[in-house]
C-alpha positions in Angstrom: -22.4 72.5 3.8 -21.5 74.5 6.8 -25.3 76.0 8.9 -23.4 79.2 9.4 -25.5 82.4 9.3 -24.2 85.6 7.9 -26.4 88.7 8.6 -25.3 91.7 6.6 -27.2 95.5 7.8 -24.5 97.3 5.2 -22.3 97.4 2.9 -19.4 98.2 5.6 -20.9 94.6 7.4 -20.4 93.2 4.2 -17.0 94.0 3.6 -15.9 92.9 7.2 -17.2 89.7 6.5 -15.5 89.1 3.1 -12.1 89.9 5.0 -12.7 86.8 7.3 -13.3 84.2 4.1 -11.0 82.0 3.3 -8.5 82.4 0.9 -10.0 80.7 -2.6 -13.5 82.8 -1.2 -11.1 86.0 -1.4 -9.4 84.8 -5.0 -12.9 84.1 -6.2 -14.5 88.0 -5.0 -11.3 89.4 -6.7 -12.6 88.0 -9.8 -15.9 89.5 -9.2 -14.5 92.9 -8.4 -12.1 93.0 -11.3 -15.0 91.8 -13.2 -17.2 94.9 -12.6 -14.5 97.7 -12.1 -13.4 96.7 -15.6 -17.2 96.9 -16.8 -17.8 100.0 -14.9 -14.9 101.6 -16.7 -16.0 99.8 -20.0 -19.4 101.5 -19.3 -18.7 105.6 -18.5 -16.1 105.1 -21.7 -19.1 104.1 -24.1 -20.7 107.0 -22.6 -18.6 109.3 -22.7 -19.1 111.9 -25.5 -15.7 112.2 -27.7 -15.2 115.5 -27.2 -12.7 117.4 -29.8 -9.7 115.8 -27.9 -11.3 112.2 -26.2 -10.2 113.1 -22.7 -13.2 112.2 -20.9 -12.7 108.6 -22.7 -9.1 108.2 -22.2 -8.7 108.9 -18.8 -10.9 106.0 -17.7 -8.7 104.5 -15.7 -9.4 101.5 -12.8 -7.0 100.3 -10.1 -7.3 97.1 -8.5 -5.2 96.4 -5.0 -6.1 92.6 -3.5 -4.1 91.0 -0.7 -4.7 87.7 1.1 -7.6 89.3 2.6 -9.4 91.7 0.4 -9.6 93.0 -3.4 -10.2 96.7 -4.1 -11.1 98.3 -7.2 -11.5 102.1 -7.8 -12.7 103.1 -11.5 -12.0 107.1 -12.0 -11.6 109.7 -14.4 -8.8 111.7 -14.4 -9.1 114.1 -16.8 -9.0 117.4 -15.6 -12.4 118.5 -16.5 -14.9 115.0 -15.3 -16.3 116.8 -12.4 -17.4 119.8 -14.5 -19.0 117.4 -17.0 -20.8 115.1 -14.4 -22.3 117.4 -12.6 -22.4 120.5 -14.7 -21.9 124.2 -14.0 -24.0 126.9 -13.1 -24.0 129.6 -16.2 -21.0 131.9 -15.4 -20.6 135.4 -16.1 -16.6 136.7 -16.3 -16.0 140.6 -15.5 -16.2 141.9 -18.9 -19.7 140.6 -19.4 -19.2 137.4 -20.9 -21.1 134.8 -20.7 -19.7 131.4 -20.7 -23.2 129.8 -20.3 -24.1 126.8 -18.1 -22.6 123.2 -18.3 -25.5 120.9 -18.5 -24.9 117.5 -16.3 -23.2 114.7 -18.1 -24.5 111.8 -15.3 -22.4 109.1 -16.6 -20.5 108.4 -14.2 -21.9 108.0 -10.7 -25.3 105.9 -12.7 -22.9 103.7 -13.8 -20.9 102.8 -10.2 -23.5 102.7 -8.5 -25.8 99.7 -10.7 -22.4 98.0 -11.1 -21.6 98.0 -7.2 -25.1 96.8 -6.5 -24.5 94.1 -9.1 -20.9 93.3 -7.5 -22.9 93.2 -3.9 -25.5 90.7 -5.2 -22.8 88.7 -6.8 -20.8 88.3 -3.6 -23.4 87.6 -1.3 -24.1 84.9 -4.1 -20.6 83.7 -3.5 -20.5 83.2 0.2 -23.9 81.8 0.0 -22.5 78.9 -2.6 -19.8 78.9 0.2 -22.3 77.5 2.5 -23.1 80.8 4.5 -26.6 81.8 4.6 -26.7 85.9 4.3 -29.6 87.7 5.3 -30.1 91.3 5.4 -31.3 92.7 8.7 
């Protein structure tokens, strides 16, 4: 066991550190991150509404990039209309007087990121910890 301190103040300190690991460290938080992007995307799919033509739940999609010093993972919905439905619309009127009403906020998807980042956080700390680093936050 190595007495080598690690103090993290942020997430950005956190992911300068995890570039410096060494290479099993890195293959290990791949794992992780693949891990969680895939049950991030598994997640906003289940909640999702169905919709007439399942766009919101198809169009899950998550891409994962890792090199011999980092792994990435971005989970995002492409179909056209996810921003309208996670954030919702202000009721609209169109120039002849119609209303097309308000969109309420869907909220799936940003919940969902953010408690499966913070889970993805706490599980690498817990690897470089096991790695013999002691990680404190400032």
């Amino acid at each position: 066991m190595s007495n080598a301190a690690l103090t993290i103040s942020g997430l950005t300190e956190l992911r300068e550190a995890l570039k410096k690991l060494p290479p099993e460290l890195v293959r290990d938080a791949a794992v992780l991150v693949d891990a969680e992007a895939n049950e991030a995307a598994r997640q906003i799919t289940a909640g999702y509404p169905t919709g007439p033509t399942g766009n919101l739940k198809a169009h899950v999609v998550v891409e994962i990039a890792t090199d011999a010093v980092s792994a990435r993972a971005r989970v995002k919905s492409t179909a056209k209309h996810a921003h309208i439905f996670e954030y919702g619309t202000a009721a609209r009127r169109w120039a002849n007087g119609k209303s097309t009403g308000r969109m309420p906020v869907g909220g799936v998807f940003v919940p969902i990121v953010i408690a499966r980042r913070r889970v993805l956080v706490a599980a690498l700390i817990e690897l470089v910890e096991r790695a013999g680093l002691k990680v404190t936050a400032a």
